[in-house]
C-alpha positions, 0 to 999 in steps of 0.5 A, spaced: 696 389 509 702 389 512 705 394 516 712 395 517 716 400 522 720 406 520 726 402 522 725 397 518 724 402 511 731 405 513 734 399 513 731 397 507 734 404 505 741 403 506 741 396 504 738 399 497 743 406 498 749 400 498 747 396 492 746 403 489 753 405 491 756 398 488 753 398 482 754 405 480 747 408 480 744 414 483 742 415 491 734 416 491 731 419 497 728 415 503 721 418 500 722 416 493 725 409 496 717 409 500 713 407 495 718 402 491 719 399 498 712 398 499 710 395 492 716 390 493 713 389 500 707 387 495 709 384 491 712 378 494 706 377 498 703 376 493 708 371 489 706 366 496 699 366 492 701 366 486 707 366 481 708 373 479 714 374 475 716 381 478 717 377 484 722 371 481 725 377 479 727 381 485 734 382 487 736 377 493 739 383 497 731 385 497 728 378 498 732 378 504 730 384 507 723 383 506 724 376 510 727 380 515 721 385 516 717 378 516 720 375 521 720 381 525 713 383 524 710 375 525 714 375 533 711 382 534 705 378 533 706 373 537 
């Protein structure tokens, strides 16, 4: 399980909100955004133990994002 903080979800949000507004899409909302932040979280977890072909597909923008969370949540572990 990884956990992640509110701050950490909104600033996914909005890198999400941005790439949507660039790319002529519809906003969702920050509880829609929730369970689709999660499964990315999942996701790419789980391309560290295997390769799982939703991972190698997820927008560098994305990946980035969880990196951050990563590095973030491993210097709060410390």
């Amino acid at each position: 399980m990884l956990l992640y903080t509110e701050k950490q979800l909104e600033k996914a949000y909005r890198i999400d909100c941005k790439a949507r507004t660039k790319t002529g899409e519809a906003w969702i909302t920050l509880e829609e955004f929730r369970p689709l932040y999660e499964d990315l979280l999942e996701h790419f977890m789980n391309a560290y133990n295997a390769d799982d072909i939703l991972a190698a597909n997820l927008p560098e923008y994305l990946i980035d994002s969880v990196n951050e969370l990563l590095e973030t949540t491993i210097t709060l572990d410390k």
